[in-house]
C-alpha positions, 0 to 999 in steps of 0.5 A: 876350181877347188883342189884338196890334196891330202889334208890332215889335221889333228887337235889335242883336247884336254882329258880330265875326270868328273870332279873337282879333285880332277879340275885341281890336277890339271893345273899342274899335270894335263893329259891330253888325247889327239882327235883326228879331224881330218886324215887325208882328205881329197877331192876336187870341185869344179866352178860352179858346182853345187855341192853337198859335204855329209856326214854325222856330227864330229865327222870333219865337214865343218873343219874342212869348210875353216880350211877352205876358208882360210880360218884353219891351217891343216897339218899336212895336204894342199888345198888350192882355190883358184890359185890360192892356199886360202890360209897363206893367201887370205885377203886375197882369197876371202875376197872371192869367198862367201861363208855362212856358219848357221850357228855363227852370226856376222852381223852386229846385234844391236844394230839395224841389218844394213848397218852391218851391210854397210861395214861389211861393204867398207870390209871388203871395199865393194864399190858403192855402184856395185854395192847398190846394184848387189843390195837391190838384188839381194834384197829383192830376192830374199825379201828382206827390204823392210828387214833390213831396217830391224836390230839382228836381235829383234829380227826371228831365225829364219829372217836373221839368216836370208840377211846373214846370206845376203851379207855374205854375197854383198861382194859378190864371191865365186864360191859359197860355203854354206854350213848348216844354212837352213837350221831351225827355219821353218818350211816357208823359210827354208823354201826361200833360202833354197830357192835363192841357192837355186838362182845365183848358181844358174844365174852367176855360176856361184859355185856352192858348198853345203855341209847339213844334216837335212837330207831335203837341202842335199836332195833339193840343191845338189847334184853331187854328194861328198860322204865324210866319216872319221876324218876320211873321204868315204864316197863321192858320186851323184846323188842318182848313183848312191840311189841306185846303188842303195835304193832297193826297197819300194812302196806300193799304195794301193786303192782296192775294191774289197775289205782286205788284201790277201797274203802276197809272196814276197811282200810285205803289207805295212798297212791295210784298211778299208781299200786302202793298203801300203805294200813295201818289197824288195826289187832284188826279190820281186820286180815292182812289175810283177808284184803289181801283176800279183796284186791284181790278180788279186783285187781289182785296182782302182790306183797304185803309186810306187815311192822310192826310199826316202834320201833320208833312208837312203843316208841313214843305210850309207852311215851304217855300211860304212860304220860312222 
């Protein structure tokens, strides 16, 4: 169980003009001004959840996964993870932790991948039945039994993160904080690292936490959306309720028999051309029953699909209602 009550935290950054006249000053006056990374941040999360942490950049997710994680002390608040203050408590609580900064690498660079397993096992002090058993497991899953093998800094990005996943689950901790996991990977990467997510929350009830900006991670992984803007909590539900909630607007496509649509009341054609059309409306003006009952009426059908808006869409219009 993860609890947030009330965090704050607030960091002074140093202010100074362009210019060397500038740089010299602050040696002997510093002005400084107060960034509010955090003010008041609640909620709770269950064993076993996944979760996905959004929000724009500067919004707080990363400073709330430090906390989280025992690196950060707030200001003000609580945070008890499984019955610990993971800043007061942190042997105890990184033990039942796993952490992946996608910018950050836990591993050491000039040496082969399982090298860095083996110190981290000694880190942790993982027996060596469990390690064995935990390194088998990972490393079949995430296809990473001839990279381990391979120097960190010989190995491409996407290889270099199924290990960094898999040395932060060689202790096999409860709980998963995963932030921005899938940057820069390509498609193929970014499946297995999903798919792996996938399997150790079904099969170990590791509880997940995902911070990204890849709304595809959220929409594959995720059930639950914590919304961050300025430091505050600004939603938190499903990610079928903020659907319905936002989602107004659909796309029709349409295969037709004929060279053109004619005008349709209370639709938009975004595209037309040769039996081939894009319709989108707005379900609070015309149900898609009714526009599909019109375009009929209109042209003989040969297929129609309906699309929702997209989860991106759906981010984009939750940063501008609340102004993030």
């Amino acid at each position: 169980m993860i609890e947030l009550k009330n965090i704050s935290k607030t960091f002074k950054v140093v202010k100074r003009d362009a210019g060397l006249k500038a740089a010299v000053k602050t040696f002997f006056k510093r002005e400084y001004t107060e960034v509010h990374a955090l003010q008041d941040v609640s909620f709770t999360i269950g064993d076993g959840e996944m979760v996905g942490y959004i929000g724009p950049n500067g919004a707080g997710k990363s400073s709330t996964i430090k906390i989280m994680s025992g690196v950060l002390t707030p200001d003000s608040g609580e945070c008890i993870i499984n019955g610990r203050t993971p800043w007061r408590n942190r042997t105890a609580h990184v033990q039942e932790i796993g952490v992946v900064f996608g910018q950050r690498s836990q591993l050491w660079w000039d040496v082969p991948v399982i090298d860095s397993f083996e110190l981290i096992r000694d880190i942790y002090r993982v027996a060596d039945a469990d390690y064995q058993k935990n390194l088998r497991a990972l490393t079949e899953l995430l296809d990473i039994g001839e990279i381990v093998k391979t120097p960190a800094r010989q190995l491409s990005l996407g290889q270099r993160m199924r290990c960094e996943i898999a040395a932060s689950l060689l202790h096999n901790p409860k709980i998963l904080f995963l932030d921005e996991p899938t940057i820069g990977l390509d498609a193929v990467s970014k499946i297995a690292v999903r798919d792996f997510v996938k399997t150790i929350n079904r099969e170990n009830g590791t509880t997940v936490i995902l911070t990204t900006h890849d709304m595809q991670d959220i929409e594959a992984l995720t059930e639950r959306i914590l919304l961050i803007g300025k430091g505050k909590i600004l939603l938190d539900g499903s990610l079928e309720e903020l659907k319905s909630r936002k989602s107004t607007h659909r796309t029709l496509t349409v295969d037709y028999s004929g060279s053109a649509l004619p005008a349709l009341e209370r639709m938009e054609i975004v595209k037309d051309l040769d039996g081939h059309a894009q319709i989108r409306l707005n379900t609070d003006d015309i149900s898609v029953a009714q526009a599909i009952s019109r375009i009929s009426a209109q042209v003989d059908v040969k297929d129609i699909s309906v699309e929702g808006e997209s989860i991106d869409d759906l981010v984009v219009s939750l940063y501008k209602e609340f102004a993030i």
